[in-house]
C-alpha positions in Angstrom: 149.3 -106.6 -20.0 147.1 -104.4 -22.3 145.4 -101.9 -20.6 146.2 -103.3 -17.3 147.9 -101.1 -14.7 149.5 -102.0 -11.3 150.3 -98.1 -10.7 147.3 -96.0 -10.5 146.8 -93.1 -12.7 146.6 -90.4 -10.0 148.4 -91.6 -6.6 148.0 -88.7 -5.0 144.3 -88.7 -5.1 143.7 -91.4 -2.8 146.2 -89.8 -0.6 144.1 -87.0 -0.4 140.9 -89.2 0.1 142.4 -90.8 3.0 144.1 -87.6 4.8 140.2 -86.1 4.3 138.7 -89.2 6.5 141.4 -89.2 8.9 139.9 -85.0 9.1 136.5 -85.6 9.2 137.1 -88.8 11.5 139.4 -86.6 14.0 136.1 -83.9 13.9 134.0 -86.5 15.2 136.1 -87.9 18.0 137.1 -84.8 19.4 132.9 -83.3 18.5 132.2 -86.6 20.7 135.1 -86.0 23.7 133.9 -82.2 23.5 130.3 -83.0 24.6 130.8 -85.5 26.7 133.4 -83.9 28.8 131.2 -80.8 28.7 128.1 -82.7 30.0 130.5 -84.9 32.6 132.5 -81.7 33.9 128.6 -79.4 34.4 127.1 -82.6 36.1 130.0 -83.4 39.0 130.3 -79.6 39.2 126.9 -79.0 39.9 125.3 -82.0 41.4 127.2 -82.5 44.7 125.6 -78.7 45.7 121.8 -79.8 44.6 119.0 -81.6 47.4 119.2 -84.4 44.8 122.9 -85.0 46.2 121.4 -84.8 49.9 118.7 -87.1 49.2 119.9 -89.3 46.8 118.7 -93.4 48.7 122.2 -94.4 48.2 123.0 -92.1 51.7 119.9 -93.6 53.8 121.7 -97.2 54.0 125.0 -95.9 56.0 125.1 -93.0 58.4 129.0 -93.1 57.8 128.8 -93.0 53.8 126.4 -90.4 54.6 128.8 -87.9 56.7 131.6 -88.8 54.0 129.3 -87.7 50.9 127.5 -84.6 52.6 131.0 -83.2 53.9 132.5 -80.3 52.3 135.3 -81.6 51.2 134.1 -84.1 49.2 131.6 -82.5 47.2 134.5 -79.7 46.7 136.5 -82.8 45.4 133.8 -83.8 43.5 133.2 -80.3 41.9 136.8 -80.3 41.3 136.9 -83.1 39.4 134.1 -81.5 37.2 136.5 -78.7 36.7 139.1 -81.2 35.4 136.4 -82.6 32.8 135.2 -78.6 31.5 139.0 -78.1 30.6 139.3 -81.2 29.0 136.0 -80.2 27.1 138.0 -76.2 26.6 140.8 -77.8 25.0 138.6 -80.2 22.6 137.0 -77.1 21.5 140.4 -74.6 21.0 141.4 -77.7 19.0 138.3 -78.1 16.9 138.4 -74.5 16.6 142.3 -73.5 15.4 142.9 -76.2 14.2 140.6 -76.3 11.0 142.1 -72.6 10.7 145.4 -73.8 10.6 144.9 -76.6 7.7 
């Protein structure tokens, strides 16, 4: 077994290979949860309050489903799941944000 190693010369390096791609991987995903919960959250926020809500052809088929999606309390339950989503998207960004700082 000349020359011939099982162990490799500097362990450690792959280690440090690996924890880098597990970084730049995490960036990504939470980059990728950071958007789309930021683009989700605007949208049910906004759209229940806009004439494209009012007159969406969806609503023309049922008079009932109509009342239901053009009451107040929907689109405020709408809007407030929107608000769920931009928090989501805050805390993505705090965590892209301190955490690089912190490593």
């Amino acid at each position: 077994m000349t020359g011939l190693s099982l162990i490799p010369a500097r362990p450690e390096s792959g280690f440090a290979t690996a924890v880098a791609s597990d970084r730049r991987s995490d960036v990504v995903v939470r980059l990728i949860q950071f958007v789309s919960s930021l683009m989700v959250g605007a949208t049910l926020v906004l759209a229940p309050w806009t004439p494209l809500w009012e007159n969406h052809p969806a609503l023309a088929t049922s008079l009932r489903l109509r009342e239901i999606f053009l009451a107040p309390w929907f689109r405020g339950a709408v809007s407030g799941l929107g608000f769920v989503n931009l928090v989501a998207a805050a805390l993505d960004l705090t965590h892209l944000l301190f955490k690089r700082a912190r490593d």
